[in-house]
KEDREN-756513 format. One line per field, with one value per atom (N, C-alpha, C, O): residue in three letters; chain; atom name; x, y, z. Coordinates in nm, 2 decimals. Example, Ala and Ser with C-alpha at 12.3 -4.5 7.8 and 13.67 -1.06 7.14 Angstrom:
! residues 2
type (ALA_ALA_ALA_ALA_SER_SER_SER_SER)
mol (A_A_A_A_A_A_A_A)
atom (N_CA_C_O_N_CA_C_O)
u (1.32_1.23_1.32_1.42_1.28_1.37_1.29_1.34)
v (-0.57_-0.45_-0.33_-0.33_-0.22_-0.11_0.00_0.11)
w (0.78_0.78_0.78_0.85_0.71_0.71_0.79_0.80)
END
This chain:
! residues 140
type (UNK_UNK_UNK_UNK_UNK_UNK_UNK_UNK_UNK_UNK_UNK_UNK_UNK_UNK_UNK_UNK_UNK_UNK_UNK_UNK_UNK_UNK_UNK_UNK_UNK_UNK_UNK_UNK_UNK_UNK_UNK_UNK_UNK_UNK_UNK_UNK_UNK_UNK_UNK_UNK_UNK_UNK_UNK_UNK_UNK_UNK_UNK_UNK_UNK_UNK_UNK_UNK_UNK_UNK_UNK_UNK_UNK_UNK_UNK_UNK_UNK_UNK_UNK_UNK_UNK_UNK_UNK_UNK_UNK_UNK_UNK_UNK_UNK_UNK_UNK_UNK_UNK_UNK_UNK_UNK_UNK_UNK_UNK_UNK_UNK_UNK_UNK_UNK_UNK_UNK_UNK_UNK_UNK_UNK_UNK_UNK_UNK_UNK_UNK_UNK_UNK_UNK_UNK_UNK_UNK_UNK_UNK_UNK_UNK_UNK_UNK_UNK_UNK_UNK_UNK_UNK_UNK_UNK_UNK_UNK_UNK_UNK_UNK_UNK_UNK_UNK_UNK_UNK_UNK_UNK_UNK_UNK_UNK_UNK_UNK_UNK_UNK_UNK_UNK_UNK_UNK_UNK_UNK_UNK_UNK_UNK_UNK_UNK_UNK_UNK_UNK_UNK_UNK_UNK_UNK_UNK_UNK_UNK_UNK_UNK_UNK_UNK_UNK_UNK_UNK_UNK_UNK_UNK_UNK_UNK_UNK_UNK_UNK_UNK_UNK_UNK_UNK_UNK_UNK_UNK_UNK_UNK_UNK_UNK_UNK_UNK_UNK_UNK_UNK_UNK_UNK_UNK_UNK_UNK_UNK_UNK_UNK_UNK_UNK_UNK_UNK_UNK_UNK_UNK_UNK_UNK_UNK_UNK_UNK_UNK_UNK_UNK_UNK_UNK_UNK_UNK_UNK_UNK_UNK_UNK_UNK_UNK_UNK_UNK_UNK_UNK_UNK_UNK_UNK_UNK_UNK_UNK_UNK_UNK_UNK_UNK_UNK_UNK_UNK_UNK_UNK_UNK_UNK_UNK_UNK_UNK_UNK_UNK_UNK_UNK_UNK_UNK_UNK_UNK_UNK_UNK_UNK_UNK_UNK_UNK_UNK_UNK_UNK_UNK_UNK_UNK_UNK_UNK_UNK_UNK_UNK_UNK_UNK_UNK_UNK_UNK_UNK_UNK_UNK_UNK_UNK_UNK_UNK_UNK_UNK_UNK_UNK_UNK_UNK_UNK_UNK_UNK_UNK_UNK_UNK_UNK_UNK_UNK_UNK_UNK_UNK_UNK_UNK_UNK_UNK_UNK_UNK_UNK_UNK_UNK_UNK_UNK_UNK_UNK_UNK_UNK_UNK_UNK_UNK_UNK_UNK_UNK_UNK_UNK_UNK_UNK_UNK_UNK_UNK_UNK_UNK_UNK_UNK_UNK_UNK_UNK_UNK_UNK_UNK_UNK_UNK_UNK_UNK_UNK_UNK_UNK_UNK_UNK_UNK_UNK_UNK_UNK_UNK_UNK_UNK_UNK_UNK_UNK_UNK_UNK_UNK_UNK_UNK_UNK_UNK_UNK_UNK_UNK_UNK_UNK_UNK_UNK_UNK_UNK_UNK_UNK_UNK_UNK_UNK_UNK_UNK_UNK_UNK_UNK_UNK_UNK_UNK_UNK_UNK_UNK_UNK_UNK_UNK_UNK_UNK_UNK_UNK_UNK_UNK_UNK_UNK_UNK_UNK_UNK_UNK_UNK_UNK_UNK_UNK_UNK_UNK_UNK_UNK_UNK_UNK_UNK_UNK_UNK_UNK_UNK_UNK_UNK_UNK_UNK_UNK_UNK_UNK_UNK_UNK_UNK_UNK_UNK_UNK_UNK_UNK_UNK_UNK_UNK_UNK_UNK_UNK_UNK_UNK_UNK_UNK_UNK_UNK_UNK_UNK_UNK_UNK_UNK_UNK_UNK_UNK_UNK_UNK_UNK_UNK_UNK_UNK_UNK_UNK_UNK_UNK_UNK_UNK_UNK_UNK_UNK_UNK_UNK_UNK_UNK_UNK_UNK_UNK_UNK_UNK_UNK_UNK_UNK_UNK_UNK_UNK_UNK_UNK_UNK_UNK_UNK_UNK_UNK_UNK_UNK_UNK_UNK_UNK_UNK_UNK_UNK_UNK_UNK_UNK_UNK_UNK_UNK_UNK_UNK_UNK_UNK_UNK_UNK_UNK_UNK_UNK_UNK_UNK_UNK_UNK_UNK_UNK_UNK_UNK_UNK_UNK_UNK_UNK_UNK_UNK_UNK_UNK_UNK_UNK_UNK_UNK_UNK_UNK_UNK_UNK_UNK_UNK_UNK_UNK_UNK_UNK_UNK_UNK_UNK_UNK_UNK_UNK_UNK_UNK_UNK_UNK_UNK_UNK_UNK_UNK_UNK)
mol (A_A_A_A_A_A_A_A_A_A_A_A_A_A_A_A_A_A_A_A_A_A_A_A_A_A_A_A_A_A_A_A_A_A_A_A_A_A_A_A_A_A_A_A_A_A_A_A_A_A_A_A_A_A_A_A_A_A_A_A_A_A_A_A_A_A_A_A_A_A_A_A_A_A_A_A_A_A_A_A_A_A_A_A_A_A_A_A_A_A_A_A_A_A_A_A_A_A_A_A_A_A_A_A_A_A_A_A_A_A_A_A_A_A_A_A_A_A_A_A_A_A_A_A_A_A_A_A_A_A_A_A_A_A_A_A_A_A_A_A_A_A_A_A_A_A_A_A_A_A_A_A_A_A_A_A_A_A_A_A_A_A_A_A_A_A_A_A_A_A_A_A_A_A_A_A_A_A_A_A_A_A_A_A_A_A_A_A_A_A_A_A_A_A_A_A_A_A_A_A_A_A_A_A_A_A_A_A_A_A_A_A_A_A_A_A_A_A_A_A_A_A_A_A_A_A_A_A_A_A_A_A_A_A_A_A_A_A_A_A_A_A_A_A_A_A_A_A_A_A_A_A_A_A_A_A_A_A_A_A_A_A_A_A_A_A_A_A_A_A_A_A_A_A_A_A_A_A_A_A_A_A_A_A_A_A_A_A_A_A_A_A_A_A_A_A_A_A_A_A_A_A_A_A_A_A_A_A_A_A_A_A_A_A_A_A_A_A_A_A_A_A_A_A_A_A_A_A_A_A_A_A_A_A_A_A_A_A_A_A_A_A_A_A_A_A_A_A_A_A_A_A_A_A_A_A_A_A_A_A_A_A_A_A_A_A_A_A_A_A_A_A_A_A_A_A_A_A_A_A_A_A_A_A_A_A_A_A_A_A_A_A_A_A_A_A_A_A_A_A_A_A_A_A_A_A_A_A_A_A_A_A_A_A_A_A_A_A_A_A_A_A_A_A_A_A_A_A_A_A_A_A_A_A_A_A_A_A_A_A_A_A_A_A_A_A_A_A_A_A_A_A_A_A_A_A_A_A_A_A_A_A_A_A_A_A_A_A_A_A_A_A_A_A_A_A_A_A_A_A_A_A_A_A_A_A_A_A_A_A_A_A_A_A_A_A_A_A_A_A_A_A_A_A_A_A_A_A_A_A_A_A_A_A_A_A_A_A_A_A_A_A_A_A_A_A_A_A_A_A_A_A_A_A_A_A_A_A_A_A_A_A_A_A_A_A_A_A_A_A_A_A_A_A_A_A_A_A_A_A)
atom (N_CA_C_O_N_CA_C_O_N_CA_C_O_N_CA_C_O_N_CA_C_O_N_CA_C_O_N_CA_C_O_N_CA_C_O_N_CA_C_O_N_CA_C_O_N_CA_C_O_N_CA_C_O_N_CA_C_O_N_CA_C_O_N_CA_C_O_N_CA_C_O_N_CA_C_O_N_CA_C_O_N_CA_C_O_N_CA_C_O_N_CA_C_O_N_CA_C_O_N_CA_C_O_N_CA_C_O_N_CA_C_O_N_CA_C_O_N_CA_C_O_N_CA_C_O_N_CA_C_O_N_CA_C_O_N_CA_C_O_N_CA_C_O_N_CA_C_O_N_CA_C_O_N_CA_C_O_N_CA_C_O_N_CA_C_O_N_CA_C_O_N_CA_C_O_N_CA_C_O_N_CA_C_O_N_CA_C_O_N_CA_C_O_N_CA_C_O_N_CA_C_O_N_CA_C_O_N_CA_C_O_N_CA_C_O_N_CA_C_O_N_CA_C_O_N_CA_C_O_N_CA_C_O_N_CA_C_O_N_CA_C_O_N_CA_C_O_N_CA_C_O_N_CA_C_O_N_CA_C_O_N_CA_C_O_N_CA_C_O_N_CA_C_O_N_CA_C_O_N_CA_C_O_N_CA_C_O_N_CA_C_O_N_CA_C_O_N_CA_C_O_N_CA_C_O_N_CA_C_O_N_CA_C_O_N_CA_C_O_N_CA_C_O_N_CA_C_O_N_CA_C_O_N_CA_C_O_N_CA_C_O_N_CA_C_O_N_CA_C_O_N_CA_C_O_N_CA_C_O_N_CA_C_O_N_CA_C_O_N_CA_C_O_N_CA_C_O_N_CA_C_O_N_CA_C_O_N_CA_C_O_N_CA_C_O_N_CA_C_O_N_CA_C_O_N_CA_C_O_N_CA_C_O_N_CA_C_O_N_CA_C_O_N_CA_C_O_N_CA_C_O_N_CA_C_O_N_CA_C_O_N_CA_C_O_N_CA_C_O_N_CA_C_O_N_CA_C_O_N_CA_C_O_N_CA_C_O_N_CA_C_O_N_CA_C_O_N_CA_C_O_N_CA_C_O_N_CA_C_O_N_CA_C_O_N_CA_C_O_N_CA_C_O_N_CA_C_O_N_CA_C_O_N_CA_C_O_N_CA_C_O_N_CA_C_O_N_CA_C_O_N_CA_C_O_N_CA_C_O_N_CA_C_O_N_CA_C_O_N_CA_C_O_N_CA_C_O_N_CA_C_O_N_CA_C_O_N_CA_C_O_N_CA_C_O_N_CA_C_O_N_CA_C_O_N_CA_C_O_N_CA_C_O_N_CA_C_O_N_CA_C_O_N_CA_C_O_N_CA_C_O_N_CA_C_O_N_CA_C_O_N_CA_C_O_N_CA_C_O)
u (17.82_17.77_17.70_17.63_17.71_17.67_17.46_17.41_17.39_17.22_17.21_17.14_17.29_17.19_17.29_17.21_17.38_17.41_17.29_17.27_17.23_17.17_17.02_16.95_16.97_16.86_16.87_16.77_17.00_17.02_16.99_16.94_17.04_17.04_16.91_16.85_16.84_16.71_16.62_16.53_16.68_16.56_16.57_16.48_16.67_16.74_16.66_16.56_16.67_16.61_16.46_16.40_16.41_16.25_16.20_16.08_16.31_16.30_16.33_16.26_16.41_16.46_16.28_16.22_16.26_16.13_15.99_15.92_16.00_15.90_15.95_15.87_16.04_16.08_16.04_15.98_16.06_16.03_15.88_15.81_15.80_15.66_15.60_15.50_15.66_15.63_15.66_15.59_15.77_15.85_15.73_15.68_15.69_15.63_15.45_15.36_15.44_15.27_15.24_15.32_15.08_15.06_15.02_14.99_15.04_15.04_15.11_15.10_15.21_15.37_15.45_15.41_15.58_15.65_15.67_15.77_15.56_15.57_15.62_15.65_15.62_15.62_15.52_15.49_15.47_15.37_15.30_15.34_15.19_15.11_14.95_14.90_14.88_14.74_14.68_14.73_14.59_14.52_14.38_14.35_14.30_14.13_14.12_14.01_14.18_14.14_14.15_14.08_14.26_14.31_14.44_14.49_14.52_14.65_14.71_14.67_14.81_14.86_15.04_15.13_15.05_15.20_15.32_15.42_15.28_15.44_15.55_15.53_15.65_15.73_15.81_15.82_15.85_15.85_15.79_15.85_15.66_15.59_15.60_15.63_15.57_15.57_15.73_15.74_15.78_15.92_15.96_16.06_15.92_15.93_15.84_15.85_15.75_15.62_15.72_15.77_15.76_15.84_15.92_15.91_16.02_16.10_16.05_16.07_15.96_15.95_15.85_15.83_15.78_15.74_15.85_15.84_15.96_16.04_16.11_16.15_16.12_16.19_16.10_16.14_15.97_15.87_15.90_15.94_15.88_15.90_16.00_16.00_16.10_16.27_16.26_16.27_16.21_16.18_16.13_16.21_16.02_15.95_15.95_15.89_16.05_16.12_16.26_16.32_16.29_16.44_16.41_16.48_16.32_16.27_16.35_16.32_16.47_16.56_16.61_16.62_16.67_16.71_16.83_16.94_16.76_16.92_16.98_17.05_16.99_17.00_16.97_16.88_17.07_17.10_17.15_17.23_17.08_17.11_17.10_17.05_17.14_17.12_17.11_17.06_17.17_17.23_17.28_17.38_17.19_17.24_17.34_17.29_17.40_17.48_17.36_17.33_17.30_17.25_17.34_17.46_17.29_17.37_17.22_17.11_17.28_17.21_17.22_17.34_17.14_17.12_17.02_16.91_17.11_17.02_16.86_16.80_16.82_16.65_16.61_16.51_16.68_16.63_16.64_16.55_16.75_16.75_16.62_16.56_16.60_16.47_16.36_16.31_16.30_16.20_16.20_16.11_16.29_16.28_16.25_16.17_16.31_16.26_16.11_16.03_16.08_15.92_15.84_15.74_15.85_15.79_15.79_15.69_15.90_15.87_15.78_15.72_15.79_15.72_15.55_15.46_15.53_15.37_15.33_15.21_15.41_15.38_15.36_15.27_15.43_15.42_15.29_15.23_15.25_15.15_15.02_14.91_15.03_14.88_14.89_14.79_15.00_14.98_14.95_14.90_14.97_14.94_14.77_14.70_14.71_14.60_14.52_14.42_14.53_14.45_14.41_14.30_14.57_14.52_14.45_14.37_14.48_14.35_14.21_14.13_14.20_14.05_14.01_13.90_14.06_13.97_13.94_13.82_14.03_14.01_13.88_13.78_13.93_13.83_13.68_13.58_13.65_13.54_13.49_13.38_13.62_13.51_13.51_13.46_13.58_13.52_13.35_13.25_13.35_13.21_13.12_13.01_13.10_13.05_13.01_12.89_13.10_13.06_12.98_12.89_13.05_12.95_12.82_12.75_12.81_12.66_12.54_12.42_12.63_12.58_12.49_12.37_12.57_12.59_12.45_12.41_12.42_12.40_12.41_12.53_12.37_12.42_12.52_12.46_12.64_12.71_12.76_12.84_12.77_12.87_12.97_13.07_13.02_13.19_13.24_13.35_13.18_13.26_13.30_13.41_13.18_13.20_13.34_13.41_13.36_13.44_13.58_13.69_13.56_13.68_13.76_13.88_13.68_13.72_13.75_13.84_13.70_13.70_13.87_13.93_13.93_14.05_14.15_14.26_14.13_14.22_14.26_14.18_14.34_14.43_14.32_14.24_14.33_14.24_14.21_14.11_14.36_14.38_14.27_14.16_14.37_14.30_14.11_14.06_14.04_13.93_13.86_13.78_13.92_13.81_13.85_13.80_13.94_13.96_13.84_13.76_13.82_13.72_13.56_13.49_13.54_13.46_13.40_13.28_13.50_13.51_13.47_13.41_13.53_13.51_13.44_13.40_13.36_13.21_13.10_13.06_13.02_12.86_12.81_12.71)
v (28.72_28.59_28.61_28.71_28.52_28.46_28.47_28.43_28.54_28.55_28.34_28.28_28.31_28.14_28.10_28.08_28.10_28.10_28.10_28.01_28.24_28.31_28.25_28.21_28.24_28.12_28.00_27.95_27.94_27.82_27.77_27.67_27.87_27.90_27.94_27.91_28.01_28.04_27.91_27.87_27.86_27.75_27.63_27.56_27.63_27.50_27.57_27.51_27.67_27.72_27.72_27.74_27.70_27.71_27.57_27.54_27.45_27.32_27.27_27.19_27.31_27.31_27.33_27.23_27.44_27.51_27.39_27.34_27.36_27.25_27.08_26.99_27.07_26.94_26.95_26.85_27.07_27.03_27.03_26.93_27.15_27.12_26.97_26.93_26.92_26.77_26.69_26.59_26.73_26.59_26.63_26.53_26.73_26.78_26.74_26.78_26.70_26.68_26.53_26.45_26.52_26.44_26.27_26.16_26.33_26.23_26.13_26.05_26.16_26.07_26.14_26.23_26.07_26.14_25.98_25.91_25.98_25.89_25.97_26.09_25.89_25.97_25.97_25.85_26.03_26.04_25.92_25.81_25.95_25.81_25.82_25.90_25.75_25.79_25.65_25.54_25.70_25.62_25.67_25.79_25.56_25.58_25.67_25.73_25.68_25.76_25.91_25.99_25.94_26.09_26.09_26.04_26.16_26.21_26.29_26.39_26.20_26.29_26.30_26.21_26.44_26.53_26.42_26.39_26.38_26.32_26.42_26.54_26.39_26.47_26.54_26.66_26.48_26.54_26.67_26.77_26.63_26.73_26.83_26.93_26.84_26.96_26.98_27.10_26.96_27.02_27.07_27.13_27.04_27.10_27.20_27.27_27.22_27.36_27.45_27.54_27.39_27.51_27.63_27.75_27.49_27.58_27.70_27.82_27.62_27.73_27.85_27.95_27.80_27.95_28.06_28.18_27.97_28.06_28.14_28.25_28.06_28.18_28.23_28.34_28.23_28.29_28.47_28.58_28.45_28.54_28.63_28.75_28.54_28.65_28.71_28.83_28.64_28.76_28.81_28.84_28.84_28.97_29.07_29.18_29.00_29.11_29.18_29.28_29.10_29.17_29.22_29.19_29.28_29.31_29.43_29.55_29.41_29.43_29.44_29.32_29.50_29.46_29.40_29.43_29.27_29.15_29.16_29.06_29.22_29.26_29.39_29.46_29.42_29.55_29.63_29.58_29.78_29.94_29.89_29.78_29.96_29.97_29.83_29.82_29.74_29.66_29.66_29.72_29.58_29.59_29.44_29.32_29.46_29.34_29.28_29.34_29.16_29.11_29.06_29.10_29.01_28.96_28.90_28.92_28.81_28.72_28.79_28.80_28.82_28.84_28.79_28.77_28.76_28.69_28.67_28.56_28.79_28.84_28.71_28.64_28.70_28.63_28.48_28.41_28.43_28.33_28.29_28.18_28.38_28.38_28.35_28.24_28.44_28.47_28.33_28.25_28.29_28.17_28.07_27.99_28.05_27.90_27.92_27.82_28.05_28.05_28.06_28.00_28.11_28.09_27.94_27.87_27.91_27.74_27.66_27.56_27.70_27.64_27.67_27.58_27.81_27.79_27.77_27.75_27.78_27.71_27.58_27.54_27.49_27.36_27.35_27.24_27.43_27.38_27.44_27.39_27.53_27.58_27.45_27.40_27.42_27.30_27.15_27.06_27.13_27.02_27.04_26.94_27.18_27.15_27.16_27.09_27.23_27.21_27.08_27.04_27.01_26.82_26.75_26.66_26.78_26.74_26.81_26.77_26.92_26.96_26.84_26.79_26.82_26.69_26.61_26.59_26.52_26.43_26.46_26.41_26.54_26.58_26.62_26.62_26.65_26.65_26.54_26.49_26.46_26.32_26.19_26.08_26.25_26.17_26.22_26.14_26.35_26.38_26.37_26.37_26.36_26.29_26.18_26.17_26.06_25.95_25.91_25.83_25.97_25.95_26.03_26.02_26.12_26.20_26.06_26.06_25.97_25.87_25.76_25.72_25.74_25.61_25.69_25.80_25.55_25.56_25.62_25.61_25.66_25.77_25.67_25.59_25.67_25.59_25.66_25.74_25.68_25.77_25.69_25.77_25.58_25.53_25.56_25.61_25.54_25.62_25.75_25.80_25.82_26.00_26.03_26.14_25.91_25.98_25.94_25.99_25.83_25.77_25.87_25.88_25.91_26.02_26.16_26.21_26.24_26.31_26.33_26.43_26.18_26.14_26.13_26.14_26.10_26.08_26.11_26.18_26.09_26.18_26.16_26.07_26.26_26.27_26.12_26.05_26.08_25.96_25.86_25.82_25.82_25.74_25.77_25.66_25.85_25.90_25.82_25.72_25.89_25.85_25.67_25.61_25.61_25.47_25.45_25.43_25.46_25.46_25.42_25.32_25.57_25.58_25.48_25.45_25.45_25.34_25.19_25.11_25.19_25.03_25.05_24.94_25.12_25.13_25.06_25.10_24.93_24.94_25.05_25.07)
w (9.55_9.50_9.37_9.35_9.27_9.15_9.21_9.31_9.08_9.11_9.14_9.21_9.08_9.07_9.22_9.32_9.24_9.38_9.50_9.59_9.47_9.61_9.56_9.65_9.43_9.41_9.48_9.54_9.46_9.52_9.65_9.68_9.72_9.95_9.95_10.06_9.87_9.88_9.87_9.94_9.74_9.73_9.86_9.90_9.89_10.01_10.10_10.13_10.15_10.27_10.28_10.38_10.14_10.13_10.13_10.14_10.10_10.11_10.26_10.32_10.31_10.44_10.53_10.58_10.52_10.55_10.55_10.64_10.38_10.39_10.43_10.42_10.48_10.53_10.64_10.68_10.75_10.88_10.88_10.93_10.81_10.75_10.76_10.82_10.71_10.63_10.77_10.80_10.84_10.94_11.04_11.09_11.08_11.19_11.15_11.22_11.09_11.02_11.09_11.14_11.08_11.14_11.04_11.08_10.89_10.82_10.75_10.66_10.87_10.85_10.74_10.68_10.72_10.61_10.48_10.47_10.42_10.30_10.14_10.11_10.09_9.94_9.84_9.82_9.78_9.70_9.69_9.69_9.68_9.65_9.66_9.73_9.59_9.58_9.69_9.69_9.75_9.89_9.89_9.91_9.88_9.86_9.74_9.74_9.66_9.50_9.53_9.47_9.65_9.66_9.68_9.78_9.56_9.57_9.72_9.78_9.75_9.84_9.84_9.85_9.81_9.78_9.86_9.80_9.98_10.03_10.08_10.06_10.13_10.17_10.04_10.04_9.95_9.85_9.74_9.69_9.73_9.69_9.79_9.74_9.96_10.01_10.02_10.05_10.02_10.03_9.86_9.85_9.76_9.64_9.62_9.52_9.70_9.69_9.76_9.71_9.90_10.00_9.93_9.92_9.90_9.78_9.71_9.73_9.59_9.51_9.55_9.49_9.69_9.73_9.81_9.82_9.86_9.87_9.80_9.83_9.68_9.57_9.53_9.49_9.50_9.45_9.54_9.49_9.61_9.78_9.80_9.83_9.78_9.77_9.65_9.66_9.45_9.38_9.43_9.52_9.46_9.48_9.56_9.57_9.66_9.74_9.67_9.70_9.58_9.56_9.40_9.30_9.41_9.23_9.18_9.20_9.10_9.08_8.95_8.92_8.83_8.68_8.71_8.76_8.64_8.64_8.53_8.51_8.44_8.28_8.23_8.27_8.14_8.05_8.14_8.22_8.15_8.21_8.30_8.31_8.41_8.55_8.67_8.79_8.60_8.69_8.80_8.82_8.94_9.04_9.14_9.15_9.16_9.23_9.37_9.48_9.33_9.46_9.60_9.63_9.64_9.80_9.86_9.83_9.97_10.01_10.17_10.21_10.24_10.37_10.44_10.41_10.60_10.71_10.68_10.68_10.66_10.64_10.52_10.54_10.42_10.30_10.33_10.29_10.42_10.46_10.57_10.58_10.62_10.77_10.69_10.71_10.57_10.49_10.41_10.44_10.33_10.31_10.36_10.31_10.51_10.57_10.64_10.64_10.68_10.69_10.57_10.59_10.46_10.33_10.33_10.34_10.31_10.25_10.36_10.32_10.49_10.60_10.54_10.51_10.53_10.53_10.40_10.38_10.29_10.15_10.14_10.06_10.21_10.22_10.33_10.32_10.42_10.52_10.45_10.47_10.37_10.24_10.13_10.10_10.08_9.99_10.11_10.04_10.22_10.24_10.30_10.32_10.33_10.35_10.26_10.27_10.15_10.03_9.99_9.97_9.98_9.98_10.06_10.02_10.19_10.29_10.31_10.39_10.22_10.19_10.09_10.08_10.05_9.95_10.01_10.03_10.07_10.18_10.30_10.34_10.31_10.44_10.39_10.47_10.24_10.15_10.13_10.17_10.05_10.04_10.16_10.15_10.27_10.39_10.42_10.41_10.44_10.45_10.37_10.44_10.25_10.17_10.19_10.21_10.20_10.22_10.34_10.34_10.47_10.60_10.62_10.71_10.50_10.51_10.44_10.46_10.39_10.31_10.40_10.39_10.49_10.62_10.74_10.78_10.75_10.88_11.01_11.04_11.09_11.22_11.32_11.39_11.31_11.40_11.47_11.41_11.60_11.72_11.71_11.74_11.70_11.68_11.58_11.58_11.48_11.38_11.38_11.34_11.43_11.44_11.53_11.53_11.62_11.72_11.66_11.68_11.57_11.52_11.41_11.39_11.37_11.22_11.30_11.25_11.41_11.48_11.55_11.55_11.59_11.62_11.54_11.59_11.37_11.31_11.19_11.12_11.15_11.07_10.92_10.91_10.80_10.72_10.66_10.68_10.54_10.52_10.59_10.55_10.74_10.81_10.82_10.82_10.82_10.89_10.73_10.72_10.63_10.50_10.47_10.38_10.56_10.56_10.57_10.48_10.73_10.85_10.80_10.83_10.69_10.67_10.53_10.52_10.46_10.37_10.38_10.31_10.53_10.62_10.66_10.70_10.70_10.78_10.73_10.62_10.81_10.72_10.72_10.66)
END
């Protein structure tokens, strides 16, 4: 196989990786879009991280001279395809929590602001980041 070939199955497999990421999450599968004044990646964005942590991952495992002297012929094996689809899985689940550290920041933030309400506490406690900094938005 052709190097951009086995880049290619690599990167699908690290997209592959962050789609189920994404399908399996609890913040639905939308597409990009900013809600309460915080960006959030979408299925898109985490399946385009997946990726490129998967190839990030296979270089560095297959570090190799692709040019001049001592050229070696790559190949694509089982292992790179395995390593890929879990790369891209936990690259997309580090990029999707990083974005809900924010969320989850300026929820707390704002309810450190509020009043002591136990319905709210239990309400944000239940739900998904997004929804929780709604919550905490609509709150007197």
């Amino acid at each position: 196989m052709q190097p951009y070939q086995i880049l290619f199955w690599v990167f699908i497999c690290g997209a592959v990786g962050g789609l189920v990421n994404a399908f399996i999450g609890d913040n639905g599968f939308h597409l990009p879009k900013v809600t309460n004044d915080v960006w959030q990646p979408g299925w898109i964005g985490v399946v385009l991280v997946g990726a490129v942590a998967a190839v990030g991952s296979w270089a560095s495992l297959k570090a190799i001279t692709l040019s001049g002297s001592g050229v070696q012929p790559l190949s694509l094996q089982s292992s790179d395809i395995a390593n890929a689809l879990i790369i891209g899985f936990g690259g997309a689940k580090w990029f999707k929590s990083e974005s809900e550290k924010d969320i989850w920041q300026k929820t707390a933030a704002e309810a450190a602001s509020k009043q002591p309400n136990p319905q709210l506490s239990v309400q944000i406690a239940g739900s998904s980041p997004a929804k929780a900094l709604a919550a905490v938005r609509s709150a007197n």
